[in-house]
N, C-alpha and C positions, 0 to 999 in steps of 0.2 A: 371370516369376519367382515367380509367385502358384503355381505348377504345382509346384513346386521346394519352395516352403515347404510346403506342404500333405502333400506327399511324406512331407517332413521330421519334419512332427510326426506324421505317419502312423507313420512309422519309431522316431520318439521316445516314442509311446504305448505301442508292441508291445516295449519294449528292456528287457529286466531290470535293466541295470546301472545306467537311469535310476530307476527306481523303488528298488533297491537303496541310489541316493546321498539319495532323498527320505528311506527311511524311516530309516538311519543319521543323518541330518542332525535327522528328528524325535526319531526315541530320546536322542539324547544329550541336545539342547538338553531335552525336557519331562521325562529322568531328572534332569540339573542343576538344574532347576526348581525341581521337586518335592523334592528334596532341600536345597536351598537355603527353601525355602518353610516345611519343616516343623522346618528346625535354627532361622529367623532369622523364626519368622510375622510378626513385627512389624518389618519393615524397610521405613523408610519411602521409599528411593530407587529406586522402580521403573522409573522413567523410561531413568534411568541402567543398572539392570540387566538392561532387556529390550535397549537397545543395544547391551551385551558379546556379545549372544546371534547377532550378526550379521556376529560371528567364524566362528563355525563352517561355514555353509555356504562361505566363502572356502576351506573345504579340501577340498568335497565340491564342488566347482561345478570347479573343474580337473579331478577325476578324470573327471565324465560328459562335458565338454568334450571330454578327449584321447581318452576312448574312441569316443565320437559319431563325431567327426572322423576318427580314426584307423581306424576302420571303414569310411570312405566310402573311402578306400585300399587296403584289404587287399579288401574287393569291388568293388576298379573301380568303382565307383560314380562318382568321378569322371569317370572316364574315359567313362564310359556317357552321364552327361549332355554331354557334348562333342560325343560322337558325335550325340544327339538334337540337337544344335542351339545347346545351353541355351551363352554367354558364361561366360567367368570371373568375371565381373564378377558376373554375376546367379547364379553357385554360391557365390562367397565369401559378397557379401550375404546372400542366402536361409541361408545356415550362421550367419551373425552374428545373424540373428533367430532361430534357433531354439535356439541355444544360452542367449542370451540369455533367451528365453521361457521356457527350460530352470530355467535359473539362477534367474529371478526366481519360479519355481512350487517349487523346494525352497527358496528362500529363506524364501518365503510358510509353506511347510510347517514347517520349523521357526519361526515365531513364534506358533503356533496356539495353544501352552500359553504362555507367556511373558503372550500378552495377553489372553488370558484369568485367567489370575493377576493382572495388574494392574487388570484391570477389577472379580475380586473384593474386592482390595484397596483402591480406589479405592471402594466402597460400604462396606468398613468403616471408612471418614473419613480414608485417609489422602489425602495430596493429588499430585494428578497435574493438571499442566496441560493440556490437550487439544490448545490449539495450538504450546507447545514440543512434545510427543510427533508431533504431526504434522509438525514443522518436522526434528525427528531423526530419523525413519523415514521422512521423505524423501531425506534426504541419507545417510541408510544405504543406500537402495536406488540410487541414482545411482551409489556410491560399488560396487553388486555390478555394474550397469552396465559399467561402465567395468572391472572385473577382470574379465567376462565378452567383453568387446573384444580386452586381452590373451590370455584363452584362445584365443580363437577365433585370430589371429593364431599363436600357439606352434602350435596343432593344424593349422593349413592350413598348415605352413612343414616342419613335421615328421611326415612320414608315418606312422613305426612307433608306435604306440600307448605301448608301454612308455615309448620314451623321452618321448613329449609328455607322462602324465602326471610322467613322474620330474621332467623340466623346470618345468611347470610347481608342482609341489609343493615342488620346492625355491624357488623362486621366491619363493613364499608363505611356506615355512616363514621363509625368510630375511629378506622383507619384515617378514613380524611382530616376529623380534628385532631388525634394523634401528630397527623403528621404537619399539621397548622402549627403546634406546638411546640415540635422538637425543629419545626425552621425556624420558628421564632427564636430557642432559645441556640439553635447555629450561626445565627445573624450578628449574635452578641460579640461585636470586637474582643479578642481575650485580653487586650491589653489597653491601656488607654496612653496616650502621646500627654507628656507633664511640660510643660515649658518655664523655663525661670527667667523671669525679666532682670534687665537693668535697671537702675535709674531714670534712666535714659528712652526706657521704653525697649532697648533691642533686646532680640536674646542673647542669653548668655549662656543659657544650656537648654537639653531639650533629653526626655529618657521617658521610657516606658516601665507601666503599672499597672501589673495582674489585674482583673477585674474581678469584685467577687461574684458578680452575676453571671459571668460566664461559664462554658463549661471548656473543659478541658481534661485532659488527661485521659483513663479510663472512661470514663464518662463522658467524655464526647466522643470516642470510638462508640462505643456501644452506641449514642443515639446519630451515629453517621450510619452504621450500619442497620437499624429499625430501621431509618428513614430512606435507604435505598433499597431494600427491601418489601417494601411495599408499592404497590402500582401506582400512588397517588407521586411518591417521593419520585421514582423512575421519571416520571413525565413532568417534572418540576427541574428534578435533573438533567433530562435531556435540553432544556432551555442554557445552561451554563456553559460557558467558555472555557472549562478546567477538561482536562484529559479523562475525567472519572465519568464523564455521560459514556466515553467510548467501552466499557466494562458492563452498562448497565442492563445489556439484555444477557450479562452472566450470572447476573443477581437473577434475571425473569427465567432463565432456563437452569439457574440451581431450586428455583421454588418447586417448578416444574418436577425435576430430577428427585423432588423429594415429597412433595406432594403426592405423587401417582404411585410411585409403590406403596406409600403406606396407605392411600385408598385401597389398591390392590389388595394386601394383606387382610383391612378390616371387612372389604367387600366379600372376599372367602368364606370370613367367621359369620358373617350377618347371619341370624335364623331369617329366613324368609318366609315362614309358615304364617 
C-alpha cells in the first residue's frame, strides 16, 4: 500500500488544483486577518478568532478531494492499479491518507497568518493560554479529519468529478447553516427567571418558567448530538468552557470509524467498467 501512497503524493505534488485549493485557502483566511487586524488591533480574543479560521478550508478540502478522486476515474487510474495487483482495500486506504494528508497541509496553510498574528499579539500583553490553544487546535484538526473521511467516501462512491464536488459542497454548505441553526435554537435559555414584586418595589419571590421556544428534552439531545457531529459544531465546540469540547475528537474519530468501512464495503461493489 506504501507503493500506492507514495504514488499519490507523487501525484498530489505535481496537481495544480491542489496547490490552487492551498493558496485560495491562504489568501482568504491571511486577507481576513489582516483586515480584521488592522480595523480591531486591540482585540483581545484571539484564541477564539484563529478557530473561526478553520471554517474555511472545510470548503476548499471537498473541492481537491473530488478532484483528486475523481481523476483517478476519468484516467483509469483505478482500474490500472487492479490490474497491477494492488486490492481495493489498499486503493481506498492509500486514497483516505492522501487526501487527508492533503486536507491537513491547506488546513496548515491557512493558519500560517492567523498564528502568527496571535503570537504578535500575545507579546503585546494580551493573553492567550497556550494549553486551551493547543487543546482547540487539536480538536479543530480531528474535526478536518473526520470531514476529510467523508470526502474521501463521496469521492470514491462517485466517479464524475463535477458531481462529487457539487455533493460534497453542498454538503458543507448545508452542514454550516444546519449548524447556525441548531446553536441558535441551543442558546435558547429552557427556562426564564419570573420575579414578583412588592409594593414596595423589592422582591418577594423569584421561580423559573419553561420556555416554549426552547428545546429540551428528546429533542435537545438529538440536536446536541447533530451539532457535535459535524465538523462545523466540533470547532464551535472546542471554543467552550464545558468538559464536552474534551470528547469531541470522539465524535471525529466515531465518523471516521464509521465512515471508512462503509466506503470500503461500497468501494468493493462499485462496477468500475
Amino acid at each position: 500500500m506504501m507503493r500506492i501512497i507514495n504514488a499519490n503524493f507523487a501525484r498530489m505534488r505535481k496537481s495544480v488544483f491542489f496547490w490552487a485549493c492551498l493558496a485560495v485557502t491562504f489568501a482568504v483566511i491571511a486577507g481576513s486577518v489582516c483586515m480584521n487586524f488592522s480595523l480591531y488591533p486591540y482585540v483581545t480574543n484571539w484564541e477564539q478568532t484563529i478557530q473561526h479560521y478553520f471554517y474555511v478550508p472545510l470548503f476548499t478540502v471537498p473541492a481537491f478531494a473530488a478532484e483528486f478522486l475523481g481523476t483517478e476515474y476519468s484516467n483509469n487510474t483505478v482500474r490500472n492499479k487492479l490490474i497491477a495487483g494492488k486490492t481495493r482495500l489498499q486503493i481506498y486506504l492509500a486514497n483516505l491518507v492522501t487526501v487527508t494528508a492533503g486536507g491537513l497541509l491547506i488546513t496548515a496553510a491557512g493558519q500560517i497568518v492567523p498564528i502568527a498574528v496571535a503570537i504578535y499579539a500575545g507579546r503585546k500583553g494580551f493573553s492567550i493560554s497556550e494549553g486551551n490553544f493547543a487543546v482547540e487546535c487539536a480538536i479543530c484538526i480531528c474535526a478536518v479529519i473526520a470531514a476529510c473521511a467523508v470526502f474521501t467516501l463521496i469521492g470514491m462512491i462517485v466517479s464524475q468529478k463535477s458531481m462529487s464536488i457539487t455533493l460534497s459542497l453542498i454538503l458543507m454548505i448545508g452542514a454550516y447553516f444546519a449548524v447556525s441553526k441548531i446553536k441558535e435554537k441551543l442558546d435558547v435559555p429552557q427556562f426564564d427567571t419570573i420575579s414578583v414584586y412588592n409594593a414596595d418595589g423589592t422582591i418577594e419571590r423569584q421561580y423559573e418558567e419553561p420556555r416554549p421556544d426552547a428545546a429540551t428534552g428528546f429533542t435537545r439531545t438529538v440536536l446536541e448530538t447533530v451539532y457535535n457531529l459535524t465538523s462545523f459544531g466540533e470547532i464551535e465546540q472546542s471554543l467552550s468552557d464545558t468538559t464536552i469540547r474534551y470528547f469531541m475528537p470522539l465524535y471525529s474519530f466515531g465518523i471516521l470509524a464509521v465512515t471508512t468501512p462503509a466506503g470500503i464495503v461500497i468501494f468493493r461493489k462499485k462496477d468500475l467498467k
